[in-house]
Each structure stands twice: as structure tokens, then as C-alpha cells.
Backbone as ProteinMPNN parsed JSONL, in Angstrom:
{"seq_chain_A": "XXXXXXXXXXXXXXXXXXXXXXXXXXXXXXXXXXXXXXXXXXXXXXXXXXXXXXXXXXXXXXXXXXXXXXXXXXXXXXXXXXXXXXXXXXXXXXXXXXXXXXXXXXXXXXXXXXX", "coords_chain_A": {"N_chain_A": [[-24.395, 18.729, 44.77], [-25.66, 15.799, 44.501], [-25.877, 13.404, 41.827], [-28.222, 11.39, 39.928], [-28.49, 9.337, 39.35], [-26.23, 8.437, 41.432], [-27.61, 8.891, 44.493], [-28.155, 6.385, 47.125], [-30.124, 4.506, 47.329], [-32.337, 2.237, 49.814], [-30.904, -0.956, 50.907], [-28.87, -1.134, 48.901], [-26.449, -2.638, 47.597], [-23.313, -2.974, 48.767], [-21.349, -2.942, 47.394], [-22.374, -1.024, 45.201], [-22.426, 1.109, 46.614], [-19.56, 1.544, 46.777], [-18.986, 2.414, 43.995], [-20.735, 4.741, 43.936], [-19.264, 6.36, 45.922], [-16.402, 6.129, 44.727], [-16.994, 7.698, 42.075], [-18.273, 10.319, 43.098], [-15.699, 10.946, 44.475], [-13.976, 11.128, 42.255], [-14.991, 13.062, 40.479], [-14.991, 15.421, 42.304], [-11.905, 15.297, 42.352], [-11.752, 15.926, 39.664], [-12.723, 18.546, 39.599], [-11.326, 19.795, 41.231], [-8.625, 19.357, 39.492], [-9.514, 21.21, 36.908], [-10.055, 23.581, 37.993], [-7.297, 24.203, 38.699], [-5.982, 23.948, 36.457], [-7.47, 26.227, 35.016], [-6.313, 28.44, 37.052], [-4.105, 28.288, 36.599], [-3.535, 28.675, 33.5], [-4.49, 31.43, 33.397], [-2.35, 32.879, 35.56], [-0.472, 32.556, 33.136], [-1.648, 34.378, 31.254], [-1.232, 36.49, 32.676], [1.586, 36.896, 32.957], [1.877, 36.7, 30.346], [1.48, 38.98, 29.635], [3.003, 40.86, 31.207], [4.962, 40.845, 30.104], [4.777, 41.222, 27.172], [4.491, 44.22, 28.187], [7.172, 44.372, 29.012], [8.306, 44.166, 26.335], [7.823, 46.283, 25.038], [8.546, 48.522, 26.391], [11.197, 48.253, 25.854], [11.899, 47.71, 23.427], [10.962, 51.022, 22.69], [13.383, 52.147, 24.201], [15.516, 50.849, 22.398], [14.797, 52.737, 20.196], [14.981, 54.954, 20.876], [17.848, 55.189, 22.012], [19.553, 54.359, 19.465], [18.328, 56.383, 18.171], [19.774, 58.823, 19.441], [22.496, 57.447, 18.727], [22.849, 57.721, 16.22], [22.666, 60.944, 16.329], [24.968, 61.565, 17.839], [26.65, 60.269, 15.908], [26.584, 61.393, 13.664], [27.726, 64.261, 14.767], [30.222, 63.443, 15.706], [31.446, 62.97, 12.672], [30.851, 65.228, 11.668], [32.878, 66.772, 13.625], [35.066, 65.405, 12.681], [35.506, 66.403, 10.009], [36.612, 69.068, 10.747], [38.685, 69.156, 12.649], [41.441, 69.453, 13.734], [43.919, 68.023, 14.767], [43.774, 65.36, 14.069], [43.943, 65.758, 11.356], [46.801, 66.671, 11.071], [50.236, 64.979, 11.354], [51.56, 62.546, 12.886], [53.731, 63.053, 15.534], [57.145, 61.994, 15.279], [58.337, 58.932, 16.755], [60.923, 59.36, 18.425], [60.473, 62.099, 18.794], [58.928, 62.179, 20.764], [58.541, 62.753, 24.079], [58.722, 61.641, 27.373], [57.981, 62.271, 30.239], [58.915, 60.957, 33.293], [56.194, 59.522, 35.689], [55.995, 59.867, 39.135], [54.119, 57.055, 40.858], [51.609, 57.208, 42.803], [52.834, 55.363, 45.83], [51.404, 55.085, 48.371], [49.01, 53.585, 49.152], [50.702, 50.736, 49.058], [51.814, 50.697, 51.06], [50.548, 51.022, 53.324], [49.479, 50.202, 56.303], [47.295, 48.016, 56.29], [48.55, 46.362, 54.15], [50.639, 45.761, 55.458], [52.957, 42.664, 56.471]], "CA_chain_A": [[-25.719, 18.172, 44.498], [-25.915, 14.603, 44.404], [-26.797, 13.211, 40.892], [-29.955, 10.927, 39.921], [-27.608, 7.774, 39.703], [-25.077, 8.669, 42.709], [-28.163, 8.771, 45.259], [-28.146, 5.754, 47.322], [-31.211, 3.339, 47.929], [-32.175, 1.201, 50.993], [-30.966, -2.0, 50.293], [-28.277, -1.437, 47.468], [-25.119, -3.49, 47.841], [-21.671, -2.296, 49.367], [-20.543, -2.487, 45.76], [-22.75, -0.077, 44.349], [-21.894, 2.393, 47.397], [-18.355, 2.078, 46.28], [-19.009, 3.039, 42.928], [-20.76, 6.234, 44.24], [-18.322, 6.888, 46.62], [-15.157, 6.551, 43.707], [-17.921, 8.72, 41.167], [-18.305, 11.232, 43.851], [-14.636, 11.212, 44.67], [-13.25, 11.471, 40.59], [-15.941, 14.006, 40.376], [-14.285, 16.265, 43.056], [-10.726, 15.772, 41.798], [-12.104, 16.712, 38.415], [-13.098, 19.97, 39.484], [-9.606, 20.787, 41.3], [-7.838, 19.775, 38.257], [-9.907, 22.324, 36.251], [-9.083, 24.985, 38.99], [-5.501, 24.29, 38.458], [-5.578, 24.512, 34.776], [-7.918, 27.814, 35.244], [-5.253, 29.056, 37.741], [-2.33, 28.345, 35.594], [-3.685, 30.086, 32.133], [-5.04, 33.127, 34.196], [-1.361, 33.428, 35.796], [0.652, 32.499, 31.961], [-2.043, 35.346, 30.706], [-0.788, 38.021, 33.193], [2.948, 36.594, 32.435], [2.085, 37.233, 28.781], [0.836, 40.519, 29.665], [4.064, 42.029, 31.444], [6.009, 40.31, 29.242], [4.801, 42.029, 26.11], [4.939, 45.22, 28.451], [8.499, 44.927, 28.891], [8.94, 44.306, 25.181], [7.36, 47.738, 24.394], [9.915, 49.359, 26.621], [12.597, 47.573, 25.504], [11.593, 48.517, 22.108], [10.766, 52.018, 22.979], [14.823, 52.573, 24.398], [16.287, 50.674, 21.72], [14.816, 53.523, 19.431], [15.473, 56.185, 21.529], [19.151, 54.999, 22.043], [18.983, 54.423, 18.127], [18.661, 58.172, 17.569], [21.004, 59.135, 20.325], [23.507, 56.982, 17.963], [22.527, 58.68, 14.787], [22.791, 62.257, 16.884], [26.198, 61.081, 18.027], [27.469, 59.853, 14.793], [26.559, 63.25, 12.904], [28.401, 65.171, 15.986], [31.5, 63.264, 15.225], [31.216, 63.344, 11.43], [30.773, 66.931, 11.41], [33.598, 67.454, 14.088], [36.061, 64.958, 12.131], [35.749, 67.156, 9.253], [37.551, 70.131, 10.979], [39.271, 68.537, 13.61], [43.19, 69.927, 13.093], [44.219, 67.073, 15.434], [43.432, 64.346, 12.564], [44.493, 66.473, 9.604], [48.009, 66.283, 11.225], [51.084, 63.906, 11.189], [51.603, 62.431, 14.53], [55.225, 63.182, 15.942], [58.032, 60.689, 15.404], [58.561, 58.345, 18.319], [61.977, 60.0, 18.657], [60.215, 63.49, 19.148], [58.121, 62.146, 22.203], [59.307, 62.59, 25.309], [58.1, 60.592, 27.907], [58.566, 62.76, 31.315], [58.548, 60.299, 34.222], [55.717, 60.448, 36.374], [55.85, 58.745, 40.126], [53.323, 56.45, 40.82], [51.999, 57.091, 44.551], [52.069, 53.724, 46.17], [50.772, 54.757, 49.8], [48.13, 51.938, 49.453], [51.028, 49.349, 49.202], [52.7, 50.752, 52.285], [49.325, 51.008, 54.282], [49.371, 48.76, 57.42], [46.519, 46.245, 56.437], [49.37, 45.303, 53.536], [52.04, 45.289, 55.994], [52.832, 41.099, 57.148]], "C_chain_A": [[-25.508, 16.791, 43.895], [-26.43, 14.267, 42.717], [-27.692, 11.946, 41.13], [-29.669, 9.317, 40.164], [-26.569, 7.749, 40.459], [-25.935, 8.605, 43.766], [-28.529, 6.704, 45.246], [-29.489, 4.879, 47.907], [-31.033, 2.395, 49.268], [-31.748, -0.175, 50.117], [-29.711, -2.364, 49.021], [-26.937, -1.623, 48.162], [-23.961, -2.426, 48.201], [-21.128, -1.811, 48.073], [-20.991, -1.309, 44.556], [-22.65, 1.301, 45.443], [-20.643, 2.828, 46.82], [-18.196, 3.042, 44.981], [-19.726, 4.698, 42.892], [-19.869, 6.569, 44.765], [-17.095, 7.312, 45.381], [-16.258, 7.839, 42.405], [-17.612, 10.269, 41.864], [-16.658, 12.024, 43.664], [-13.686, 11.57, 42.974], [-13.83, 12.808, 40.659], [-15.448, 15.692, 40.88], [-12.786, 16.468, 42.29], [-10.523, 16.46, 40.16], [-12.263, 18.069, 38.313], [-11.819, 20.795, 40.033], [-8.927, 20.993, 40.274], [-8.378, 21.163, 37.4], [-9.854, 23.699, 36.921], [-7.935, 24.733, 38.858], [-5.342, 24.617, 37.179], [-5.79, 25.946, 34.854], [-6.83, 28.641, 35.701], [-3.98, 29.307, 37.114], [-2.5, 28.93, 34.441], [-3.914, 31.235, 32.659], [-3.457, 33.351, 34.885], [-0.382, 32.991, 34.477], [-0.262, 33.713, 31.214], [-1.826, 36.769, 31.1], [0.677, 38.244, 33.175], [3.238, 37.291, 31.095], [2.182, 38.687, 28.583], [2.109, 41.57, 29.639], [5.23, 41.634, 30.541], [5.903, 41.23, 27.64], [4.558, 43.827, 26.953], [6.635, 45.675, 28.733], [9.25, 45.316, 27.344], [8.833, 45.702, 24.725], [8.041, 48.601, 24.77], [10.829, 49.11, 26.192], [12.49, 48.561, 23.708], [12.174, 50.183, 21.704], [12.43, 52.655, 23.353], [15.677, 51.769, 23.309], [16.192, 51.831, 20.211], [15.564, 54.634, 19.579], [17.393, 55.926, 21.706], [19.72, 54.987, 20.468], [19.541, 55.884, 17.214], [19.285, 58.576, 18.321], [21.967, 58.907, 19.77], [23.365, 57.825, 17.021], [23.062, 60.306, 15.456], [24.134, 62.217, 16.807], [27.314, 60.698, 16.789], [27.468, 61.238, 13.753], [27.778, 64.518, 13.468], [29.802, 64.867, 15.429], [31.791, 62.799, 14.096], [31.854, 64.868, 11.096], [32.614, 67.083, 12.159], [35.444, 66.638, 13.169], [36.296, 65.813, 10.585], [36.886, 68.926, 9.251], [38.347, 69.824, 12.647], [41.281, 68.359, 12.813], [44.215, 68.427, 13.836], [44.512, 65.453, 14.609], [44.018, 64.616, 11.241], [46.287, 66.688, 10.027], [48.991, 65.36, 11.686], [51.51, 63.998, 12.392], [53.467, 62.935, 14.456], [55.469, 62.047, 16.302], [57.805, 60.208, 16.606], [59.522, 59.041, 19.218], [61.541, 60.811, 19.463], [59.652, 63.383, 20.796], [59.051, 61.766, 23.421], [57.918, 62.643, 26.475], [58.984, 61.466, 29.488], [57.739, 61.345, 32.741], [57.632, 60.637, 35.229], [55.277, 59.418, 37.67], [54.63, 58.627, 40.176], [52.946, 56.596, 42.685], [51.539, 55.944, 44.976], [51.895, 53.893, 47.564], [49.839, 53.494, 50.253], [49.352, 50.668, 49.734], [51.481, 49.599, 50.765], [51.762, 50.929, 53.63], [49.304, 49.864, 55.365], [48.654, 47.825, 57.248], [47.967, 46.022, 55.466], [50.502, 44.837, 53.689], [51.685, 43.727, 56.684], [53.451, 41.257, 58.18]], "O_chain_A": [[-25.162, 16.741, 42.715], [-27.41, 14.914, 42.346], [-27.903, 11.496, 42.256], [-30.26, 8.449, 40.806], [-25.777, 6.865, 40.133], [-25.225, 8.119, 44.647], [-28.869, 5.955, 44.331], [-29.604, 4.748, 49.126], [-29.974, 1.932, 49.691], [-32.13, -0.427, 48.974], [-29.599, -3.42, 48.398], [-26.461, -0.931, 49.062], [-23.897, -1.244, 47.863], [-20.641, -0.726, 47.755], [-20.408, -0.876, 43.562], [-22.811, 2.436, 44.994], [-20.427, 3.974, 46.426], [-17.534, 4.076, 44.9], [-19.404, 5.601, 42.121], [-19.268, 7.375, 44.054], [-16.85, 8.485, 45.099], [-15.703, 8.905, 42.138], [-16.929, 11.155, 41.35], [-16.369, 13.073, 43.087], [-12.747, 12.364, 42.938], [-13.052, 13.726, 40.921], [-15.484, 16.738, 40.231], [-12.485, 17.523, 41.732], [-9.633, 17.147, 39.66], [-12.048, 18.738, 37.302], [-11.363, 21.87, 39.644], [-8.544, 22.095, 39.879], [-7.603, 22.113, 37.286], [-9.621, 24.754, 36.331], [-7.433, 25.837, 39.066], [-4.599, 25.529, 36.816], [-4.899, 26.794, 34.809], [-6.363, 29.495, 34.947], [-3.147, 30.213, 37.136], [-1.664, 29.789, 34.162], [-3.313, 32.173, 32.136], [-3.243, 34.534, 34.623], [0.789, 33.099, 34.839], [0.45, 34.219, 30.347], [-2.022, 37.807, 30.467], [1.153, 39.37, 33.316], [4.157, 38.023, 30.729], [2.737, 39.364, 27.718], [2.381, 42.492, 28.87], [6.295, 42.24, 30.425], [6.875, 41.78, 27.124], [4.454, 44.719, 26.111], [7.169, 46.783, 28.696], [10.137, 46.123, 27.067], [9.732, 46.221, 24.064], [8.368, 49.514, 24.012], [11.579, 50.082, 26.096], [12.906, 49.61, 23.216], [13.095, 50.576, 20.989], [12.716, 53.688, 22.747], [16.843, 52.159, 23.373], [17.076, 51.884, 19.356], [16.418, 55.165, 18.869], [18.066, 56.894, 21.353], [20.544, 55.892, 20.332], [20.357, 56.258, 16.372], [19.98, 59.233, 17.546], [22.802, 59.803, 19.895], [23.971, 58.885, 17.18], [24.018, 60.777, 14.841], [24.663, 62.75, 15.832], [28.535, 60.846, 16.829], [28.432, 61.835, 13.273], [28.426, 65.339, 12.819], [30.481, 65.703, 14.831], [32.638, 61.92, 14.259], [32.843, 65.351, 10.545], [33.527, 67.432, 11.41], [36.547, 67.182, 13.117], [37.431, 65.746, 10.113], [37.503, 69.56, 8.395], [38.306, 70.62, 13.585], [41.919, 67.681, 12.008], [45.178, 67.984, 13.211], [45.471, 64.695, 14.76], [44.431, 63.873, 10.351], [47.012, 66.874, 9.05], [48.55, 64.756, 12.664], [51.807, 65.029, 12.996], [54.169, 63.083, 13.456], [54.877, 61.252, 17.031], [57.194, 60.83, 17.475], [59.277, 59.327, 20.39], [61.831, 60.732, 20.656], [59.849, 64.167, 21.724], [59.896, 60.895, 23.633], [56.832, 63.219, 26.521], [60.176, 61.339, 29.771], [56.573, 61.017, 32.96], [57.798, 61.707, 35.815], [54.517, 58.461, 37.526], [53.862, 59.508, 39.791], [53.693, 56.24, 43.597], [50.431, 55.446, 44.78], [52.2, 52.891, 48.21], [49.879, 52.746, 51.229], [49.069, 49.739, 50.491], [51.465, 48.67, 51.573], [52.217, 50.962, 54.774], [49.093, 48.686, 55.076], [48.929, 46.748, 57.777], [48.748, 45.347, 56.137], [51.23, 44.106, 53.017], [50.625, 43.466, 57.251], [53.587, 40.321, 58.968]]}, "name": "protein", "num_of_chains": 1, "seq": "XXXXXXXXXXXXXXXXXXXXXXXXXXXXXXXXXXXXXXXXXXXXXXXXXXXXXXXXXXXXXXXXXXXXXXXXXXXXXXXXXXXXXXXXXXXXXXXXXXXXXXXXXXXXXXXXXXX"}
């Protein structure tokens, strides 16, 4: 809708067309820009959105993992208390015997790693 000083008269100079014409034309790019802003807070407000929905999960498993630790740390608490394995003196180095145990290397001898 045309405004009251953008409507053009018989008779009115080239130069006052222009100045409707650039009016007109600002006028228009005025209203895209403000659809672009619109567009861009309405998609950083649904950003914000899943964004504080991930935090709430995130949250939500760092508790739950949390008490899983705590569970876990009680478990082996408790079991280090009677755990005969701990309450005795390792065997010398001497004592250990170290039975050889082959290594199967079919992979090296496999045709892709033959040259």
C-alpha cells in the first residue's frame, strides 16, 4: 500500500519519482532484513532449546554414572577388606616361574604378508 507521500502526481519531476522509487525500494529491503533477523532468533531459539535439552541428559547420565561410581567404589571397598589376595606377600621374583608360551604367528606367514 502505497503511502500518502510515495503516490505520484501528474506533472511531478523525474526527481521526485526517484525518490519514491529509492523510498519504495529501502522500504522493501527493510522488511527482508527484519525477516532475516526474525528467521535467525526463531532458529538460535530452537538451537537454545535442544541445546539445553541435551544439557539435561548430559546432566541426567553424569548422575546416574555418579552413583554407578559410588555403587562400584563400596563393592570394591567391601571386597578389599577380605580379599586374601591383598592380605598376602607377593612371591619373590626368584619363586616365579615364567613357563614359555608360543606365540602363534600364522598371520605373519599368511600370503597377503608374503613379498
Amino acid at each position: 500500500v502505497p503511502h500518502k507521500q510515495d503516490i505520484i502526481l501528474p506533472g511531478e519531476s523525474s526527481d521526485d519519482m526517484r525518490k519514491v522509487q529509492r523510498r519504495e525500494k529501502n522500504r522493501i529491503a527493510a522488511q527482508k532484513s527484519r525477516q532475516r533477523q526474525t528467521q535467525k532468533a526463531d532458529t538460535l531459539h530452537l538451537e537454545s532449546e535442544d541445546l539445553e535439552r541435551q544439557n539435561a541428559a548430559l546432566r541426567r547420565e553424569i548422575k546416574q554414572l555418579t552413583e554407578e561410581m559410588k555403587h562400584f567404589s563400596t563393592m570394591l571397598n567391601s571386597h578389599e577388606t577380605h580379599c586374601s589376595i591383598l592380605h598376602t606377600q607377593p612371591p619373590a621374583p626368584s619363586e616365579v616361574l615364567y613357563t614359555p608360551v608360543p606365540f602363534p604367528q600364522a598371520h605373519i606367514s599368511s600370503p597377503i604378508f608374503q613379498h
